[in-house]
C-alpha positions as CSV (number, residue, x, y, z in Angstrom):
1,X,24.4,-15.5,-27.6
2,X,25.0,-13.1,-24.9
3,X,23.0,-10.2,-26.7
4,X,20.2,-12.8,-27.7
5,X,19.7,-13.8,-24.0
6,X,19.3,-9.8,-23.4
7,X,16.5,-9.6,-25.8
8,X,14.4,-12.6,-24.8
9,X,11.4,-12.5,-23.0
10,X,12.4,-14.5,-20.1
11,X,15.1,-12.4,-19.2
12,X,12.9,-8.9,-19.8
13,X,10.3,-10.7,-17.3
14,X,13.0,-11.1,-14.4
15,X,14.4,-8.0,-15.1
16,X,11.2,-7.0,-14.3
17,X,11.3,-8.6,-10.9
18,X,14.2,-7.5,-10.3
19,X,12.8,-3.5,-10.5
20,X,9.8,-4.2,-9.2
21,X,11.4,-5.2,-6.1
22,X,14.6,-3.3,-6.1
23,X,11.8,0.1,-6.2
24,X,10.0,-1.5,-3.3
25,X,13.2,-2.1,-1.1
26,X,14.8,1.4,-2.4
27,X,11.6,3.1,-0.5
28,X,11.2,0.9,2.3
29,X,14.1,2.0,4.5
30,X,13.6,5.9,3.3
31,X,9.8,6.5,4.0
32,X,10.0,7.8,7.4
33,X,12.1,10.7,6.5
34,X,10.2,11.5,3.4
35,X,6.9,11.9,5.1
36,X,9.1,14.2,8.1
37,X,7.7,17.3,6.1
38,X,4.0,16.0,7.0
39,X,4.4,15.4,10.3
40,X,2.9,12.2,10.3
41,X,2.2,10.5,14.0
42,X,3.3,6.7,13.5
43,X,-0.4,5.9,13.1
44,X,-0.6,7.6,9.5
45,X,2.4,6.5,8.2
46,X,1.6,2.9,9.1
47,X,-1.5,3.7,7.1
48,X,0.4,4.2,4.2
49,X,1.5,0.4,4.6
50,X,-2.0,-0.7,5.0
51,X,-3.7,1.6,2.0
52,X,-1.4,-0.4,-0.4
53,X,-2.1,-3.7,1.5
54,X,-5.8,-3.0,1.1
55,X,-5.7,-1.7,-2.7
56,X,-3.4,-4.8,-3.6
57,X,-6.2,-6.8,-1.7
58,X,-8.9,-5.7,-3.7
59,X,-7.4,-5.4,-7.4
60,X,-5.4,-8.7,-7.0
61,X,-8.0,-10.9,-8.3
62,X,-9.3,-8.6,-10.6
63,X,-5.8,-8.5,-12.3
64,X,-5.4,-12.0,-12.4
65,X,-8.6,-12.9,-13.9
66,X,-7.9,-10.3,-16.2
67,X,-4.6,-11.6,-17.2
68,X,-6.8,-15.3,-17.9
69,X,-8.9,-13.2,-20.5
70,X,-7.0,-10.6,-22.1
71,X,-3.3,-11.8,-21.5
72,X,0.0,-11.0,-19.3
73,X,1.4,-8.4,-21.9
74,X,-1.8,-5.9,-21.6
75,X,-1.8,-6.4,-17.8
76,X,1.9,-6.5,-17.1
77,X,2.5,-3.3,-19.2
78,X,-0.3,-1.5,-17.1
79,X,0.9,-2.6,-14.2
80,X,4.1,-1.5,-14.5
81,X,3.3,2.0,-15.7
82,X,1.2,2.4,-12.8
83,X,4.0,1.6,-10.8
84,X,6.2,4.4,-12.0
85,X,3.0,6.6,-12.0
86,X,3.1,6.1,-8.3
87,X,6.8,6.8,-7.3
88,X,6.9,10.1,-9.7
89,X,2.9,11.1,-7.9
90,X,4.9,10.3,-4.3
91,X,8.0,12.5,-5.1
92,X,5.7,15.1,-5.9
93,X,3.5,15.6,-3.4
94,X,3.2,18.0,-1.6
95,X,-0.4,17.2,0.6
96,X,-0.6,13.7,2.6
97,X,-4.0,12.9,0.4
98,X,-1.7,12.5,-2.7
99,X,0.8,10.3,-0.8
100,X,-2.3,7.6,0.7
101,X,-3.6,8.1,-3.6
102,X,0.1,7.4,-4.7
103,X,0.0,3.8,-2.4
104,X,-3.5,3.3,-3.6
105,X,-2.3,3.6,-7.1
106,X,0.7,1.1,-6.3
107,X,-1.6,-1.3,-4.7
108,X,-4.4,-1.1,-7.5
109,X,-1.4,-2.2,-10.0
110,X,0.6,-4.2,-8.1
111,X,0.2,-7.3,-9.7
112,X,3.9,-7.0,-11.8
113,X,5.0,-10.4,-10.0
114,X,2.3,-12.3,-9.9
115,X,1.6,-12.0,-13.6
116,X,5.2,-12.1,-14.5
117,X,5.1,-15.5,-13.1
118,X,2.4,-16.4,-15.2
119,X,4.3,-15.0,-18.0
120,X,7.1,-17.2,-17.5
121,X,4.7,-20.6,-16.8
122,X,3.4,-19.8,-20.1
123,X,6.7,-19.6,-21.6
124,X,8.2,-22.6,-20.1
125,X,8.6,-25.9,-21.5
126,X,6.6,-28.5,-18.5
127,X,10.6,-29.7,-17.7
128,X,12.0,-25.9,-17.3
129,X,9.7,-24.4,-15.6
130,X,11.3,-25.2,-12.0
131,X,14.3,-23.9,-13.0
132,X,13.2,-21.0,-14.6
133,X,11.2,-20.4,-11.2
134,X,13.8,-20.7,-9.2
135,X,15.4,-17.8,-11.3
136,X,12.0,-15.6,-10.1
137,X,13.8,-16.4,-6.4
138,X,17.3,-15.2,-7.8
139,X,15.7,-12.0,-8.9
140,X,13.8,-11.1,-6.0
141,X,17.2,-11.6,-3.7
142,X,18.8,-9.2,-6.3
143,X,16.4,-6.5,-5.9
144,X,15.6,-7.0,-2.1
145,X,19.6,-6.8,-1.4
146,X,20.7,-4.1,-3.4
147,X,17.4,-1.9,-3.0
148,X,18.7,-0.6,0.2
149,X,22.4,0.2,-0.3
150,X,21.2,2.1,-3.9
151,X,18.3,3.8,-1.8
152,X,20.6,4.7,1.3
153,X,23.2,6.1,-0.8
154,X,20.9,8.5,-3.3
155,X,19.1,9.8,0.0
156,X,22.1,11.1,1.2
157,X,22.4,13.1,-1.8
158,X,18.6,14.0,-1.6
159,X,15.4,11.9,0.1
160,X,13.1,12.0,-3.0
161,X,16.2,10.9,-5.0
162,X,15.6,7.2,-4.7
163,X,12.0,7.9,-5.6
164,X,12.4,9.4,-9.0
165,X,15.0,6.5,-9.5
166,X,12.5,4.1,-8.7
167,X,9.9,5.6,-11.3
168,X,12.4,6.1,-13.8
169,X,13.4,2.4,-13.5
170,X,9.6,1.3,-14.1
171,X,9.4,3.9,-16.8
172,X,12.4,2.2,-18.9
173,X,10.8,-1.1,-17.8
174,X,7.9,-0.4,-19.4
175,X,9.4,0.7,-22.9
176,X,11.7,-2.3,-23.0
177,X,8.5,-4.8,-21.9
178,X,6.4,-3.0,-24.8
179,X,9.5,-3.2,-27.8
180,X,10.7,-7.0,-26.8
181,X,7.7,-8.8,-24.6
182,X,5.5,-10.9,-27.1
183,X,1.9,-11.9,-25.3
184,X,2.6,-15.6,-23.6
185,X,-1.1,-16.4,-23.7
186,X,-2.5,-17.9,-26.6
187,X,-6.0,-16.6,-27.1
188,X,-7.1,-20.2,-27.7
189,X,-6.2,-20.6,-23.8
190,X,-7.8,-17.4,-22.8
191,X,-10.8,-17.5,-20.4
192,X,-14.0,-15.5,-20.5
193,X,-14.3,-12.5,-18.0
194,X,-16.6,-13.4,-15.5
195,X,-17.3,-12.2,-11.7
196,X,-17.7,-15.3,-10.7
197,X,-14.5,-16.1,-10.7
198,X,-14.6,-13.7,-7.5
199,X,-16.5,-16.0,-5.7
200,X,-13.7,-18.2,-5.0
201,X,-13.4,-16.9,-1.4
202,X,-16.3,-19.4,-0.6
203,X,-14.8,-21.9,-1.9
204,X,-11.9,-21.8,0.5
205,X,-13.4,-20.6,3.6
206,X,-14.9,-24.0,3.1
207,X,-11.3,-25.2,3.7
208,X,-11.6,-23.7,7.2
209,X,-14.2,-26.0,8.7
210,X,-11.4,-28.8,8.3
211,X,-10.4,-28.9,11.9
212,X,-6.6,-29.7,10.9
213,X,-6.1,-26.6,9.0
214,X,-8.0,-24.1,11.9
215,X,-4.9,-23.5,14.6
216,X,-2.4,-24.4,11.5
217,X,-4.0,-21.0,9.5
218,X,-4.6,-19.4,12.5
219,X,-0.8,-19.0,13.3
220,X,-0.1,-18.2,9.7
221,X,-2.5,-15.1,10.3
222,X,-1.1,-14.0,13.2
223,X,2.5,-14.5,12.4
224,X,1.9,-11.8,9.4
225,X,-0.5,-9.9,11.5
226,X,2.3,-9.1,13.9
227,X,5.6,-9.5,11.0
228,X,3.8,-7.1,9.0
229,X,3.0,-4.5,12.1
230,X,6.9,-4.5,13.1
231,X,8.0,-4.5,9.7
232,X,6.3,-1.4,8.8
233,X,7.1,0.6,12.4
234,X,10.9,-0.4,12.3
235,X,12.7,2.1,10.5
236,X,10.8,4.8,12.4
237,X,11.8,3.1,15.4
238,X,15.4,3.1,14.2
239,X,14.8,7.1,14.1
240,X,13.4,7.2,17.2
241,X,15.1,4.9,19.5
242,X,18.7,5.4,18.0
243,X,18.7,8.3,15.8
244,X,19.8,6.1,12.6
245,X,19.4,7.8,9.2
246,X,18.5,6.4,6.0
247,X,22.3,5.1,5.4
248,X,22.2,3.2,8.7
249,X,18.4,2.0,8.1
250,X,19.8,0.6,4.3
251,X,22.4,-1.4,6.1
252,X,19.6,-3.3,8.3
253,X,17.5,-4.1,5.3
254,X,20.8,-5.1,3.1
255,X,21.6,-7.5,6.0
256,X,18.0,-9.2,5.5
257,X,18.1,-8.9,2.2
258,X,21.2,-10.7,1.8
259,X,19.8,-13.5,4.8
260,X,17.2,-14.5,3.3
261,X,18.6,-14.4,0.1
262,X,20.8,-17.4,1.1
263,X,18.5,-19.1,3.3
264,X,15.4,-19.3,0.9
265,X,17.5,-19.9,-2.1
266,X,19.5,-22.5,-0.9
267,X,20.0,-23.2,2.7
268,X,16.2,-24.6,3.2
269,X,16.6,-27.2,0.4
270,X,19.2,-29.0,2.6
271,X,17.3,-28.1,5.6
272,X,13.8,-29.7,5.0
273,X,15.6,-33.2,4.3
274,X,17.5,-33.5,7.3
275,X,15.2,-31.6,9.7
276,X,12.0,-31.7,8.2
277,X,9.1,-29.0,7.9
278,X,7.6,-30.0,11.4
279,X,10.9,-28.7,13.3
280,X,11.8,-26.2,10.8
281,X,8.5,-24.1,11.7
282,X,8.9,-24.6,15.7
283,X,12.1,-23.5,15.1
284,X,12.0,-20.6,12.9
285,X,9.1,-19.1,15.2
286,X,10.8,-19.6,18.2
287,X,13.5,-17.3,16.7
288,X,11.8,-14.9,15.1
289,X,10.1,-14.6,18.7
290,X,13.1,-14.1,20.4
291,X,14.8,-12.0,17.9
292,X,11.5,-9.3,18.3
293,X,12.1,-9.1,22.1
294,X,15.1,-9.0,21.7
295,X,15.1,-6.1,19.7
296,X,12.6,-4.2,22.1
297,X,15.7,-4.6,24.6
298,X,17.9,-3.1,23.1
299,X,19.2,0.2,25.2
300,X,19.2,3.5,23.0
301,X,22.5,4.0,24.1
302,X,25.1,1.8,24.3
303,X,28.9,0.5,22.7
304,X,26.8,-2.4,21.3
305,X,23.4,-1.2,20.8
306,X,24.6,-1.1,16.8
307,X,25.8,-4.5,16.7
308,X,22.8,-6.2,18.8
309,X,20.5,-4.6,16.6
310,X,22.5,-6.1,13.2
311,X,23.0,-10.0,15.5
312,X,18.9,-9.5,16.2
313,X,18.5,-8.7,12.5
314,X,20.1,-12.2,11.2
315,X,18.3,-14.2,13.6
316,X,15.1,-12.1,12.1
317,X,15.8,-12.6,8.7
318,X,17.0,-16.3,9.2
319,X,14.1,-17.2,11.6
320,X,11.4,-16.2,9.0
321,X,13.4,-17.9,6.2
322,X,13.2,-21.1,7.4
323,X,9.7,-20.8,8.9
324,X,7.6,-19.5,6.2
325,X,8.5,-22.0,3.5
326,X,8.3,-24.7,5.9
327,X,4.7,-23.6,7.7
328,X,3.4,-23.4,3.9
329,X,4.8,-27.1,3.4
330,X,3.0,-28.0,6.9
331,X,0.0,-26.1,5.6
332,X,0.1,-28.1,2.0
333,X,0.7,-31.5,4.0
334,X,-2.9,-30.9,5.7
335,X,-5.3,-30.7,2.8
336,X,-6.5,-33.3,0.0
337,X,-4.2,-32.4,-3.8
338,X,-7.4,-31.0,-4.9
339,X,-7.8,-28.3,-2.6
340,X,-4.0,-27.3,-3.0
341,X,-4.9,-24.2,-5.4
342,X,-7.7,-22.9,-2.2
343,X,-5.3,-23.3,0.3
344,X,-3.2,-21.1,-1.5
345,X,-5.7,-18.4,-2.6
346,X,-6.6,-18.8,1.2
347,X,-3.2,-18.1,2.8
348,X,-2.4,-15.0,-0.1
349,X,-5.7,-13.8,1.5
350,X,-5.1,-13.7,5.0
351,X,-1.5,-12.4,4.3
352,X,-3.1,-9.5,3.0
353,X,-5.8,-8.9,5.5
354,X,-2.7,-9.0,8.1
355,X,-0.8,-6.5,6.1
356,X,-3.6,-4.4,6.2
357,X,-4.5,-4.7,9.9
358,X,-1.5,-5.2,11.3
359,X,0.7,-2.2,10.5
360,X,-2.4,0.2,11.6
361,X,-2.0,-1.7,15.1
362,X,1.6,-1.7,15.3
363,X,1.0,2.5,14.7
364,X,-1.4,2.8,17.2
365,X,1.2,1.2,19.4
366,X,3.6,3.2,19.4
367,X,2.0,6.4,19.2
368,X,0.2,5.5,22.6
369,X,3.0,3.2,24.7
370,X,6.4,4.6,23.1
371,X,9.5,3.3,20.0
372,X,10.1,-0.2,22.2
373,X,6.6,-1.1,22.3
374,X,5.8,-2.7,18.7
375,X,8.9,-4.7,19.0
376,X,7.7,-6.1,22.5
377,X,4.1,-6.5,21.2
378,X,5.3,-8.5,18.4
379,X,7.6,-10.5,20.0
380,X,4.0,-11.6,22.2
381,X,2.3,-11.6,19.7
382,X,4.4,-14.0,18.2
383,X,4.6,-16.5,21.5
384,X,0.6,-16.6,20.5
385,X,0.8,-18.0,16.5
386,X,3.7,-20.3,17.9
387,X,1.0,-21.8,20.7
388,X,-1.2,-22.4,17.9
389,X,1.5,-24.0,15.4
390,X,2.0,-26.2,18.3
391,X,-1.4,-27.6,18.6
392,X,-1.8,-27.4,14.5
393,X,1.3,-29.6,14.3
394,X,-0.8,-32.3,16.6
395,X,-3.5,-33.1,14.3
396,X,-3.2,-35.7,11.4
397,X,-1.8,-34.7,7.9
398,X,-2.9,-35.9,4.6
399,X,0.9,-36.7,3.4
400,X,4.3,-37.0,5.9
401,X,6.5,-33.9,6.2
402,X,9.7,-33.7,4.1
């Protein structure tokens, strides 16, 4: 039975989560020190961050319309190859052009999740598909947790280490997913290519003019405008500000790995009932807020410097697991059940448009005003999307929070 499970396609498809992200968070914490050869300003690194943002902007709806025409087993098998194409292009290069073509590359492809989740909704009888979703959550904790202590570790040995790991991963990925993975998609279900399908942006900037939505998606923006800009500054400033290596940068991202592992899995089902979205999101912004300044506070020196770093950390992680599901049930509570799928497009959109603008910012920022500065901004930053959650919160919703 055990063996049988092995070999199935759902399990192949959240292994493939599981890689997916466990490359992703094996890099994260490491990509500072491998660009150290470069001598990248904080600017072109964070650009590294937004090239990918961007690519993944652009190729996203290609992908998935793709995936509607030809199938997940074509697209998901490309994807994942160009995955590892990317980590083994980024271990060897030895020019900053090939590292910005490497994230381009990962970007352009990085639709492994998103069709993977189609994969499994294909697969999945109408009454399992919850579950089987919920094991999608499962997989990305698994990868997001022990990404860091497995890239942390290698890099001690050698920086590039967890890179060629990374790509070998993908590289096995993709010979399992090509021997086992059956295509999901009927072709009596499949959809003719068009490029009209990448008209739908009109269709939900429509959803903009509804008054409700405007400050409610306005502090969704900013909130990844400015998470995305400190996420993609922090390990440098770890360097910087406290001369933490790799090893000690792992631990941080193990700690929100494993926070908002339990929060999101869990924790926020029992949350929403008894608290309810509403205070959920005032809540989890107000801490996420505070935990940014309080970060920028933090002397480089100190007995406790460590441990206020790993206290701000939780609060972090915990603050943004408890706001983001609740703001996109706040979100959802504001617009008619037809317009559900826009709203979603929409807020994927403008989650990428922040992750492409706001780690170039959070750069600039600290190459002009110093390591404490991105944290600070942030944490302002952040004070301004919890002013317009606020007055979001005021206006009328179609259906009463949870």
């Amino acid at each position: 039975m055990g063996i049988r499970y092995l070999r199935s396609p759902l399990f192949v498809v959240l292994l493939t989560i599981v890689i997916d992200r466990l490359g992703e968070s094996l890099i994260f914490p490491i990509l500072p020190f491998l660009v150290e050869q470069f001598h990248f300003d904080a600017l072109t690194l964070t650009l590294l961050f937004s090239s990918f943002a961007g690519a993944q902007f652009i190729a996203a709806p290609l992908l998935g319309a793709l995936s509607d025409h030809w199938g997940r087993r074509p697209v998901l098998l490309v994807c994942i190859a160009g995955t590892a194409v990317s980590y083994f292009l980024f271990a060897a290069a030895t020019t900053p052009w090939l590292l910005f073509v490497s994230r381009i590359i990962d970007g352009i492809t990085g639709g492994v999740v998103s069709t993977a989740q189609a994969y499994i909704a294909d697969t999945s009888a109408p009454a399992d598909r919850a579950k089987n979703f919920g094991l999608t959550g499962a997989a990305f904790g698994i990868g997001f947790i022990f990404g860091p202590a497995i890239g942390g570790s290698l890099a001690a040995v050698n920086l590039k280490l967890p890179i060629l790991f990374a790509g070998s991963l993908a590289l096995i990925n993709v010979v399992m997913a090509y021997f086992i993975l059956p295509e999901s998609l009927p072709a009596a279900q499949r959809s003719p290519f068009s490029l009209k399908n990448f008209g739908v942006q009109q269709q939900w900037l429509e959803l903009f003019k509804t008054r409700s939505l405007q400050s409610l998606m306005a502090s969704f923006f900013i909130f990844n405008f400015a998470f995305a800009g400190f996420t993609s500054i922090f390990v440098l400033f770890l360097k910087r500000q406290f001369n933490w290596g790799p090893a000690e940068a792992g631990i941080v991202f193990v700690i929100i790995g494993v926070v908002s592992t339990v929060v999101q899995a869990g924790l926020i089902r029992s949350l929403i009932p008894r608290f309810g979205e509403n205070r959920l999101s005032v809540a989890g912004m107000a801490l996420i807020g505070t935990a940014l300044l309080g970060i920028a506070a933090i002397p480089a020196t100190g007995a406790w410097s460590a441990t206020s770093i790993y206290l701000c950390v939780v609060g972090l992680a915990f603050g943004v697991g408890i706001m983001l599901p609740s703001l996109r049930g706040v979100i959802s509570n504001h617009v008619r059940d037809e317009d559900q799928g826009k709203i979603i497009g929409a807020s994927q959109s403008l989650q990428s448009i922040a992750g492409i603008a706001g780690p170039a910012w959070a750069g600039w920022v600290f190459d002009r005003w110093g390591g404490q500065a991105p944290a600070f901004q942030s944490g302002l930053i952040m004070a301004i999307a919890f002013i317009f959650l606020i007055l979001g919160l005021r206006k009328p919703t179609y259906r009463p929070s949870a």
